[in-house]
C-alpha positions in Angstrom: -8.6 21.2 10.2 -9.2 23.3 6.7 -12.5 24.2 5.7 -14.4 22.9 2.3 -13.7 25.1 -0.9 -16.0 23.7 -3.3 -17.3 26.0 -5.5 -19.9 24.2 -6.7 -22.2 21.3 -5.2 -25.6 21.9 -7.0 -26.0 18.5 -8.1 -24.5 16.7 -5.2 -25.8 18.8 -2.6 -29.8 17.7 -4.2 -28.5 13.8 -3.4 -29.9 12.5 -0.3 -29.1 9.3 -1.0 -26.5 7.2 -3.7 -29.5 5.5 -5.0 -30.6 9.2 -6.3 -28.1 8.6 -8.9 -30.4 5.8 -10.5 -32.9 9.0 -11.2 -30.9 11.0 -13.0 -30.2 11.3 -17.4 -26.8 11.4 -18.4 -26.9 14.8 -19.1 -27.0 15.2 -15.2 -24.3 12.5 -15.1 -22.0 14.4 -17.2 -22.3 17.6 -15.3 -22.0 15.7 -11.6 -19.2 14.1 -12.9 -17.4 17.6 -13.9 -18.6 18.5 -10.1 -16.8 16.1 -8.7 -13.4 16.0 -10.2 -13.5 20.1 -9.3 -14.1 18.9 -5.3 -11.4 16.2 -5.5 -8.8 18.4 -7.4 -10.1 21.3 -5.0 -9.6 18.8 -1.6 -6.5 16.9 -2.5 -4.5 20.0 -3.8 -4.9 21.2 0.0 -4.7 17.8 1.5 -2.5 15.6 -0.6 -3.8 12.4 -1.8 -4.2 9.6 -4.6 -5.5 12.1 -7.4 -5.0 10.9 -10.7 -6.4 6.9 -9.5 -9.7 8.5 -8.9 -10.1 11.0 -11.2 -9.8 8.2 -14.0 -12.6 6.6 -12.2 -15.3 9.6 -12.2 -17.7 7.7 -15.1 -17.1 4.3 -14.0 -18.7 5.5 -10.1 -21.5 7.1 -11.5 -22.2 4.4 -14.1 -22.2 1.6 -11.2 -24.0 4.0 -9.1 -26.7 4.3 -11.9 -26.7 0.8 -12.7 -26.7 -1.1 -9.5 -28.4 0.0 -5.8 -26.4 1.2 -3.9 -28.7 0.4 -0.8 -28.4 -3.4 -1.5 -25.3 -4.4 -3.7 -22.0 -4.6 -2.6 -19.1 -2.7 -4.1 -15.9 -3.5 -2.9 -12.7 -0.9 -4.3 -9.7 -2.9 -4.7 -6.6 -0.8 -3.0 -8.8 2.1 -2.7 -6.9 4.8 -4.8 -10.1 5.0 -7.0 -12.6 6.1 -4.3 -13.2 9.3 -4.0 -15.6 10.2 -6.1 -17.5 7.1 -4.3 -16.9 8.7 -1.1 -18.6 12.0 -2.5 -21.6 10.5 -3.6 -22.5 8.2 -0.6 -22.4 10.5 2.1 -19.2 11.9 2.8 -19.6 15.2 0.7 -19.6 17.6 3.9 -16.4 15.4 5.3 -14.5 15.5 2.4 -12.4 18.7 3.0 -11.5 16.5 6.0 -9.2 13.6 3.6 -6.4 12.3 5.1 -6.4 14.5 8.4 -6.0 13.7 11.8 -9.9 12.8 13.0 -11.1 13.6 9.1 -11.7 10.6 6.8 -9.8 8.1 5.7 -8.2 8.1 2.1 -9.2 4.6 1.4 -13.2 2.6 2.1 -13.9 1.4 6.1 -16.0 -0.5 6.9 -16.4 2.3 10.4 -16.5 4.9 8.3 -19.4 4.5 5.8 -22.7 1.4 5.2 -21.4 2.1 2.0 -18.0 0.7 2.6 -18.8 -2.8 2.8 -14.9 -3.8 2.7 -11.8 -2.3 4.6 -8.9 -2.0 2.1 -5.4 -0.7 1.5 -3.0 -2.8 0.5 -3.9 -4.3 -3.5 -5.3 -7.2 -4.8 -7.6 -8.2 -2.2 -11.6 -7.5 -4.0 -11.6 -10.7 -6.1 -10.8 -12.6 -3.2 -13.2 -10.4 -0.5 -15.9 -9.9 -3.4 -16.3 -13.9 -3.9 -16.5 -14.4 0.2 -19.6 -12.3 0.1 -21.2 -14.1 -3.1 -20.5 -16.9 -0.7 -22.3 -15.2 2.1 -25.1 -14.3 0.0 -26.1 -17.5 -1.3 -26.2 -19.2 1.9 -28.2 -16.8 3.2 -30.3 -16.8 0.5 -30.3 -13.5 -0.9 -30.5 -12.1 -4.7 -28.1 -9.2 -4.6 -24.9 -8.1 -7.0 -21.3 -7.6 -5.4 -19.3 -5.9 -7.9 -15.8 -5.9 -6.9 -13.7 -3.0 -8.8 -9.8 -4.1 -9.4 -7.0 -2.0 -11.1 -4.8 -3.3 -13.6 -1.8 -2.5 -11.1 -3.3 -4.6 -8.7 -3.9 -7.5 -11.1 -0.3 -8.3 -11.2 -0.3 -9.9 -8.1 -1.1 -13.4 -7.4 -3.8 -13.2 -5.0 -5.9 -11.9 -7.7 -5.8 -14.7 -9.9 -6.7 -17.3 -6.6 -9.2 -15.1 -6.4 -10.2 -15.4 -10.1 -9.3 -19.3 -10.3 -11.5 -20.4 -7.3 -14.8 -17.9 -8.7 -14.6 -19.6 -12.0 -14.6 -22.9 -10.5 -17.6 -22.0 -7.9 -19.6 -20.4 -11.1 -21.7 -18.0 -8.5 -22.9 -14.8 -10.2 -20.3 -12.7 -9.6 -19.0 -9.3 -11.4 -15.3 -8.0 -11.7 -14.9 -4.5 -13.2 -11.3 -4.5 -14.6 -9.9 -0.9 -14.3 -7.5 -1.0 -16.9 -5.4 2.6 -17.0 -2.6 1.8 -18.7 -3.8 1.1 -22.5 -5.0 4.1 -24.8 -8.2 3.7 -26.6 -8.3 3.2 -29.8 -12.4 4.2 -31.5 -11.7 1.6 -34.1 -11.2 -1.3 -31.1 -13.0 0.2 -29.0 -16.1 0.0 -30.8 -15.4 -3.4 -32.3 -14.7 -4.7 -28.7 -17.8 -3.2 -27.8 -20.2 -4.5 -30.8 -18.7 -8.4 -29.7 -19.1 -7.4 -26.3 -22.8 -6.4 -26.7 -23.3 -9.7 -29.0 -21.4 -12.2 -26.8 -22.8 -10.6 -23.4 -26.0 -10.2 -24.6 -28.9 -13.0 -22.8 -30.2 -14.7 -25.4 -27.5 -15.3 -26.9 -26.0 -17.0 -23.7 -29.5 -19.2 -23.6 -28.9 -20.0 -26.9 -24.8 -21.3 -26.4 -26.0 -23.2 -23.4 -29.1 -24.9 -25.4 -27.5 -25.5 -28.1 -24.9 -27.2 -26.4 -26.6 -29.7 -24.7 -28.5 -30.7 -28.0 -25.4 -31.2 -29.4 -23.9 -33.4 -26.4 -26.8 -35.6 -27.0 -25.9 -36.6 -30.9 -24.2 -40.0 -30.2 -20.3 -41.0 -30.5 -19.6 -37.1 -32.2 -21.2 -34.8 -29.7 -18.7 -34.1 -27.2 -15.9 -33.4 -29.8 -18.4 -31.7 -31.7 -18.6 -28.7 -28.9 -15.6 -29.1 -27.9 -14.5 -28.2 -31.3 -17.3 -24.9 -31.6 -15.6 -24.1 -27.8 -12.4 -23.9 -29.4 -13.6 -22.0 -32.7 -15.4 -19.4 -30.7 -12.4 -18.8 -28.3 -9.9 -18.1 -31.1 -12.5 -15.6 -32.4 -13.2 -13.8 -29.4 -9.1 -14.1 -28.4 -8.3 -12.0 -32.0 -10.7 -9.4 -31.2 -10.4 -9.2 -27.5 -7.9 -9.9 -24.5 -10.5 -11.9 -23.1 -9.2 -15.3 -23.6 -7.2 -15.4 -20.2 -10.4 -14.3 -18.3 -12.3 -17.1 -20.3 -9.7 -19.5 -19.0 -11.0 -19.2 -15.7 -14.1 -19.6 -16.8 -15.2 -16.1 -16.5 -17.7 -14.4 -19.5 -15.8 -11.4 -20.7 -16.7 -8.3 -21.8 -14.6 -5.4 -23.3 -13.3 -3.7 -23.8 -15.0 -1.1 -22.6 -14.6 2.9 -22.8 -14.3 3.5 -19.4 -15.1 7.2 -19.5 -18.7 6.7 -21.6 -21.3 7.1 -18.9 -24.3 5.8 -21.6 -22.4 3.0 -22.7 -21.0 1.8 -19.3 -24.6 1.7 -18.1 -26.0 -0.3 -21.0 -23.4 -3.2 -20.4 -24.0 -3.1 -16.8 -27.6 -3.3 -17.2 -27.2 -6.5 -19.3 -24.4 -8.3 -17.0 -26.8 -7.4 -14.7 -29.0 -10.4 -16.0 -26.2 -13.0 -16.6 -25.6 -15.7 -15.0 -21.9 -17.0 -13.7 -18.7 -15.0 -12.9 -18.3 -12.1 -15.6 -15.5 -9.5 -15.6 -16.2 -6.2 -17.2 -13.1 -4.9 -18.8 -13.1 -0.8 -18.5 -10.3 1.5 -20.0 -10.0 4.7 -18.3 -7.0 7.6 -18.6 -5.7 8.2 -15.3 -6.2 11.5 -14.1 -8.7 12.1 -17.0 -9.8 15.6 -16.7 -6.9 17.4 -15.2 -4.4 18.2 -17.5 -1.3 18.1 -15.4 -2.5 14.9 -14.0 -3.3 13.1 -17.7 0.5 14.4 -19.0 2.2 13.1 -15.8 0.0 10.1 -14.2 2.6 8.9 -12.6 3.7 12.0 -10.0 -0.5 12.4 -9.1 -0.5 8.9 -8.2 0.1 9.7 -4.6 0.5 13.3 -4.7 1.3 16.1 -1.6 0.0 19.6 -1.4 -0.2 21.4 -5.2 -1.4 24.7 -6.8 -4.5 23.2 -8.3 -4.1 25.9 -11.4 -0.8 25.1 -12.7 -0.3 21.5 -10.5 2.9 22.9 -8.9 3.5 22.0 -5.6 2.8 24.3 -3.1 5.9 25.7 -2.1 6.4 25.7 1.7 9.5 26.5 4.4 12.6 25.4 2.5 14.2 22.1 3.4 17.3 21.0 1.3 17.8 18.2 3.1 17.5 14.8 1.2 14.7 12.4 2.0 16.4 8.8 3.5 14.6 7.4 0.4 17.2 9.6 -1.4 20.2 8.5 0.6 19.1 5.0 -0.1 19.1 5.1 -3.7 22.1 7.1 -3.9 24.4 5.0 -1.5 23.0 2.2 -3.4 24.3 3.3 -6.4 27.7 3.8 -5.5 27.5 0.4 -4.0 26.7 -1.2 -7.4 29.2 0.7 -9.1 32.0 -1.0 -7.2 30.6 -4.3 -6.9 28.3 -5.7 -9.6 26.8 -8.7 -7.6 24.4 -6.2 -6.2 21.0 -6.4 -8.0 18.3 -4.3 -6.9 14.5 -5.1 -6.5 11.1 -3.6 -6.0 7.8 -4.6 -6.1 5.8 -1.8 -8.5 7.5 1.3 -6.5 10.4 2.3 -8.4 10.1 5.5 -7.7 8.8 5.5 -4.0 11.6 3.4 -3.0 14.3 5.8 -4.8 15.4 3.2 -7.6 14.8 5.3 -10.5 18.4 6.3 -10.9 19.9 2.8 -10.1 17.2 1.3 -12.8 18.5 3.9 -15.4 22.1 3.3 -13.9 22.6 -0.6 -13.8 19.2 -1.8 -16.2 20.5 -5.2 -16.4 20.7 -5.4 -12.5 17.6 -3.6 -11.8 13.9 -5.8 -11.3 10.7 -4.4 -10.8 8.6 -7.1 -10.6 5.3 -5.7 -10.1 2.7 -6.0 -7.2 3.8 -9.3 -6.1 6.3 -9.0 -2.9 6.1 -12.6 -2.1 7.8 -13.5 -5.6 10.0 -10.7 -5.2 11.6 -12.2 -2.1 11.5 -15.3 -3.4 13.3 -13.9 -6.4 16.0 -12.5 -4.7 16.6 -15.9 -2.6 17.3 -17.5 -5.9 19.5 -14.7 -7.0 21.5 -15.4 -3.2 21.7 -18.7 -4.0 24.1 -18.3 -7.1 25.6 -16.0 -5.7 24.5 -12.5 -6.1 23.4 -9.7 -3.4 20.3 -8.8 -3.8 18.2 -5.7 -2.4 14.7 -5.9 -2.1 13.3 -2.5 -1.4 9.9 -2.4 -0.1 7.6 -0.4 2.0 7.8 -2.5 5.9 3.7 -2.5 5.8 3.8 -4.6 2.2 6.6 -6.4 3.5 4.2 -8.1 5.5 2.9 -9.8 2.6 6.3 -12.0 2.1 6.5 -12.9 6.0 6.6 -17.2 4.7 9.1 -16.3 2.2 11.0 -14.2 4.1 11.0 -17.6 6.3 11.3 -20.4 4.4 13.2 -18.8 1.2 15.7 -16.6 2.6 16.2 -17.1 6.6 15.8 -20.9 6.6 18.4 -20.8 3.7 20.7 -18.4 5.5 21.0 -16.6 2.0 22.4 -13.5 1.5 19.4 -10.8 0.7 18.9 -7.5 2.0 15.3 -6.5 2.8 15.5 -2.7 2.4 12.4 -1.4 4.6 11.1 2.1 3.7 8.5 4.1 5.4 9.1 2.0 9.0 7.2 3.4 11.8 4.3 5.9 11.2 3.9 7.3 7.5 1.3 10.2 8.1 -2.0 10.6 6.4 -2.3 6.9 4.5 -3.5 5.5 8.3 -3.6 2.6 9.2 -3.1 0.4 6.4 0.5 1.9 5.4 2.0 2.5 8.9 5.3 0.3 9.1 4.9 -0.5 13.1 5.3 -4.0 12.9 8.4 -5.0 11.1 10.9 -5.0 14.5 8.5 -7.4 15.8 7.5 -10.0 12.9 11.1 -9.7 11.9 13.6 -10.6 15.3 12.4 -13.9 16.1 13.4 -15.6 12.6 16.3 -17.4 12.8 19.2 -16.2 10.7 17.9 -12.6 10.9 19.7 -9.6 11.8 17.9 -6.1 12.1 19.0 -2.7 11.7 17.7 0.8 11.8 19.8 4.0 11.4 19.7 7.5 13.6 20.1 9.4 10.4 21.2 9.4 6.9 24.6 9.0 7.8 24.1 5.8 9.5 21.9 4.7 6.7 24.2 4.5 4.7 27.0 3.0 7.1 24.4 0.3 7.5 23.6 -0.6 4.2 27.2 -1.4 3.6 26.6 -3.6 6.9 23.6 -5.0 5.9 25.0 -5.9 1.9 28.5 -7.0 3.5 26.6 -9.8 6.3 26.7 -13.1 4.1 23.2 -13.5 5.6 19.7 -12.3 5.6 19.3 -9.0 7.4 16.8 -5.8 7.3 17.4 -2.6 7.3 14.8 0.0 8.2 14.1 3.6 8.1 11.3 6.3 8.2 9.5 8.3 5.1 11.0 12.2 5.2 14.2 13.4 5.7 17.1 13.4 8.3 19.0 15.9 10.7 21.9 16.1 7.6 24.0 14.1 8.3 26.3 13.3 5.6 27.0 10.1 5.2 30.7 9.5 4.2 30.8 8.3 0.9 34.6 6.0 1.8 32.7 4.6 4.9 33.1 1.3 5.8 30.3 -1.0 7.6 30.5 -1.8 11.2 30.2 -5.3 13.0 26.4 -6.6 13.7 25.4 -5.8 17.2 27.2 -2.7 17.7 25.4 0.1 19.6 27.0 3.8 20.3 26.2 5.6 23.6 25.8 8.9 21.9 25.7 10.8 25.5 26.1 9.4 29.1 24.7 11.1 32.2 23.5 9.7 35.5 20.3 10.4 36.2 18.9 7.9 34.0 19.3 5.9 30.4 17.4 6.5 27.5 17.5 3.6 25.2 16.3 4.4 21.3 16.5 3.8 18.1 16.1 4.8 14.6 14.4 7.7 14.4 13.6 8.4 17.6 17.2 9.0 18.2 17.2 12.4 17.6 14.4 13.5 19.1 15.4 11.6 22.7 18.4 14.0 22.7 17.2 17.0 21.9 14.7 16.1 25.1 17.5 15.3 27.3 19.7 18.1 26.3 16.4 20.5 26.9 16.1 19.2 30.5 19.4 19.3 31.6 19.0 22.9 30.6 16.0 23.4 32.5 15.9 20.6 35.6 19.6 20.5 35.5 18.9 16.8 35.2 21.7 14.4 33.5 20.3 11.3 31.0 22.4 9.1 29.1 21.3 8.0 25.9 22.4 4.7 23.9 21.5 4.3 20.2 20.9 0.3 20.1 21.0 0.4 16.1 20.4 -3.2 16.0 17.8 -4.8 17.4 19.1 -8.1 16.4 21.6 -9.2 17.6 21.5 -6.7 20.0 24.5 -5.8 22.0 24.0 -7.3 25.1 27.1 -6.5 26.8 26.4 -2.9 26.3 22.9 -3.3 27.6 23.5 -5.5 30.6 26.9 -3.0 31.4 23.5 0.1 31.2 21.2 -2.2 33.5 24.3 -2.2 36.0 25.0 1.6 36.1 21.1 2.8 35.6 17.8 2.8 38.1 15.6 4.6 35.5 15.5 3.7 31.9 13.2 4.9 28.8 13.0 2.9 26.1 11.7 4.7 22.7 10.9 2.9 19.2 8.8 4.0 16.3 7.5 0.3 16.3 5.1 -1.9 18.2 5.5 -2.3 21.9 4.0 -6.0 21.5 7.4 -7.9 20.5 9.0 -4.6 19.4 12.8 -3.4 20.6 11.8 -2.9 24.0 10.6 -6.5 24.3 14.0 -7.8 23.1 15.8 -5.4 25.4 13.4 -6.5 28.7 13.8 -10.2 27.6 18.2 -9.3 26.8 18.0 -8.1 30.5 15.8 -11.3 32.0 17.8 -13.9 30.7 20.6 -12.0 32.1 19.3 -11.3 35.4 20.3 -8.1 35.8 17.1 -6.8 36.5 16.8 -5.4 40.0 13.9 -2.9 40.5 14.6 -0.5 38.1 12.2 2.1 37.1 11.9 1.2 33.0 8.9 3.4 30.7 8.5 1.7 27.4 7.4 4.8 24.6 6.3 3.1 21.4 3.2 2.0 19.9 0.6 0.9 21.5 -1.9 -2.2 20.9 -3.8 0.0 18.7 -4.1 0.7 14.6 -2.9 4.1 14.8 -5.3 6.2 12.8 -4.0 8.5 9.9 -2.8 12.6 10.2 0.6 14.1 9.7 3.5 12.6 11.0 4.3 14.7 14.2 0.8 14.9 15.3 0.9 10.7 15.2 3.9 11.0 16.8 2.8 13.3 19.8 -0.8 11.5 20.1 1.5 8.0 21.0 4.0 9.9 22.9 6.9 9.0 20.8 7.8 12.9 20.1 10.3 14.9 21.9 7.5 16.1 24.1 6.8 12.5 25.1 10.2 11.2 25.6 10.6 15.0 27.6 7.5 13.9 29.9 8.5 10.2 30.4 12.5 11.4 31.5 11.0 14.1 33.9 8.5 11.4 35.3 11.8 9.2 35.9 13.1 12.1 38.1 10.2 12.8 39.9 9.5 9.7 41.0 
């Protein structure tokens, strides 16, 4: 694990506690927070990480840290790409060279990991909703504390937000949503105008005043109700001219902003006074993402999510070449020349353009290409109504957000029977994200919907010979593959796609079977092949490819000919590929005492590292398969 860096920590070494922060001037809070972007450019340029997120954030931590107390109010970080400054100052300064490695800590707030982290996050659009359940809590249990929940604009595209928002509004609890907004410049002219009406509208007398002044007004008889109800309107088309607060207002929100997100002074003074309002108020806050680091302000975008990088110049580090393309590559590629043949094929994505490699089809084919923000349930949904007049729509989404759509994926495409093709990227373990982002659970929440068919490819060449499959099936299917790159393989480019169900025994042998597939493919051969070198033992191995339908002749023809079987996914064991194969070979009775080791993950969250040390510490590497095959033998 690599060892801190920082080069300086005067003022965060002197905190002993968040709540020091409430202590210091601004002057201090200007220094700490040019201490702090140094450590997190410093950590992540050696760890990888969401940089630019939380370096637009730096003023907006301290001024909530300075504001409210840390030892009694809630904060809850929506997504959790803006925390790391608020990891650094509540404890986690002599951890932090840890981010994102195996045993270190965790790129986004748990709950395990920190008091401070009062909410586990990782996935978007989830504080509005979390924050209000603890207003809830608080109020029956009869306390007087804040909860601030902190929300992107990114994240505020999805739809779970705005429950969030719509059920607040109607519960009118005191309850305070900061509004990261990223995205728009600032402007000193608005700026300052948003902020005067913001100071005049926000400020507490002048809310006493509204609310007296209404109910006097109620009270003149026959015209007093369409007397406010007229002011109410007037006040709202003023406020709506000056700010973007009016759809906030509609769920009966106060709004301020905006808000210059990187003013520590005046962040502080409107906290202080929401402080003391009463109802649901959201703060709206405009930062510059990746504010302080050049390379990150001129190219937001790549230091999103960023790997390894010279922190001088913001190159990435350059490490042992590999030419090889990246199956998110081979994806986008393959479905280009897909499209360019057949121009029913629309593709989709859910705010990840460039993650799920649809930049070049979205320049390629703009009238065919969707991104329809942070909102995969629609986006499913989307594409079944594209399938239903006939077009061939791919959805391209990470398999952990894919979780998000499971009823639609249900009731909109399978139930339907339409043609769409869920294209899942990053299935099995993505690395240093954790938890939150590992695809282990698509095999399993997938196979046992109707209609489905499921299919995951040895290498890139089979990726593509799939995706022809999976666009060519008139009916839902899912085709899933790992982050990184391949063996090579190149996939050939007049290929045609193969018949569902279809497995490939890649090598036979007869002291066992190994059953895998996707991308644990590879690395069960090149553990067979080393132990017939060494043990002069003999293992087959079967690529399954589809895990529905499976191809159950195949399987029950293996059962027949083998007494010792390993089965290897990069998925759950719970309901995963080795489940359908045991339940393939039970309703077949063809079981008879083999030997059978199941390699896959176990009923655990896998915590986060880099790949191949995940890999190894489940026993899904070629060392594991290795140790399970010479187990067979031995016993």
């Amino acid at each position: 694990m690599q060892q801190p860096l920082y080069t300086r920590t005067d003022g965060l070494a002197s905190l002993t506690s968040p709540t020091d922060i409430r202590k210091l001037g601004f002057e201090e809070l200007a220094s700490l927070a040019t201490e702090l972007r140094e450590i997190i450019i410093q950590t992540v340029s050696r760890t990888g990480g969401h940089l630019a997120p939380s370096l637009g954030v730096v003023e907006l931590t301290l001024a909530l840290l300075k504001s409210f107390h840390a030892d009694q109010d809630r904060f809850i970080w929506d997504v959790g790409h803006q925390a790391y400054a608020y990891k650094l100052l509540t404890g986690r300064l002599d951890r932090f060279h840890t981010l994102r490695q195996l045993g270190g800590i965790s790129g986004f707030p748990r709950c395990d990991e920190s008091p401070y982290d009062c909410f586990g996050v990782g996935h978007s659009s989830t504080s509005i909703s979390a924050g209000l359940g603890m207003v809830v809590a608080r109020d029956l249990n009869r306390l007087r504390h804040h909860v601030v929940s902190i929300i992107g604009d990114g994240s505020m595209t999805a739809g779970l937000a705005y429950e969030g928002l719509n059920q607040a509004g109607g519960l009118e609890k005191n309850f305070i949503v900061v509004l990261n907004d990223n995205e728009m410049s600032i402007s000193k002219n608005v700026g300052a105008l948003s902020s005067f009406l913001s100071k005049r509208f926000a400020s507490r007398w002048v809310m006493r005043l509204k609310k007296e002044t209404e109910a006097w007004i109620n009270q003149i008889p026959k015209i007093g109700t369409e007397l406010v109800g007229y002011l109410k309107r007037g006040e709202d088309s003023f406020k709506g001219f000056f700010t973007p607060g009016m759809l906030f207002e509609a769920f009966d929100f106060t709004y301020v902003g905006p808000i210059n997100g990187h003013d520590i002074r005046e962040l502080v003074s409107v906290f202080n006074r929401v402080k003391q309002l009463e109802g649901p108020i959201l703060v709206h806050v405009l930062t510059k993402k990746g504010k302080g680091y050049e390379p990150a302000e001129k190219n937001p975008t790549h230091f999103h999510g960023v790997g390894c990088f010279e922190p001088e110049t913001g190159k990435a580090k350059k490490f042992a070449a590999c030419s090889l393309p990246s199956y998110t590559d081979i994806f986008g590629k393959t479905l280009c020349e897909l499209a360019a043949k057949d121009d029913k094929i629309v593709a989709i994505t859910a705010a990840m353009p460039e993650g799920t490699g649809l930049t070049h089809f979205a320049r390629t084919f703009p009238d065919r290409f969707f991104d329809v923000g942070i909102c995969e349930q629609h986006a499913v949904t989307f594409a079944a109504g594209l399938a239903a007049q006939g077009f061939k729509p791919v959805v391209a989404i990470y398999s952990t957000f894919l979780q998000r759509a499971y009823d639609q994926i249900v009731h909109d495409v399978c139930l339907q029977n339409l043609n769409v093709t869920l294209c899942l990227d990053r299935g099995g373990l993505v690395g240093e994200d954790g938890a939150t982002h590992h695809g282990v659970f698509d095999f399993a929440y997938l196979r046992h919907i109707p209609n489905m068919s499921i299919m995951a490819p040895k290498d890139e060449a089979e990726l593509a010979t799939l995706l022809r499959t999976a666009i060519a099936h008139p009916g839902p299917a899912a085709l899933r593959y790992p982050r990184g790159v391949g063996t090579g393989a190149v996939p050939d480019r007049n290929g045609v796609s193969i018949p569902l169900g279809q497995g490939e025994l890649i090598k036979d042998g007869t002291d066992g079977c190994v059953i895998a597939v996707g991308s644990r493919v590879h690395p069960a051969l090149e553990a067979i092949q080393e132990l017939e070198a060494e043990h002069k033992c003999s293992f087959a191995l079967y690529n399954l490819r589809f895990v529905k339908p499976l191809p159950q002749k195949d399987l029950v023809d293996l059962a027949g000919r083998f007494a010792s079987f390993v089965l290897v996914e990069e998925g759950t064991l719970a309901g995963g590929m080795s489940s359908a194969v045991l339940e393939c070979w039970t309703d077949h009775g063809v079981l008879n005492g083999q030997a059978i080791k199941r390699l896959g993950i176990p009923d655990v969250f896998v915590e986060h590292g880099a790949q191949k040390d995940l890999r190894r510490l489940v026993g899904i590497g070629k060392q594991g398969i290795r140790k399970a095959c010479l187990a067979m033998t031995a016993g």
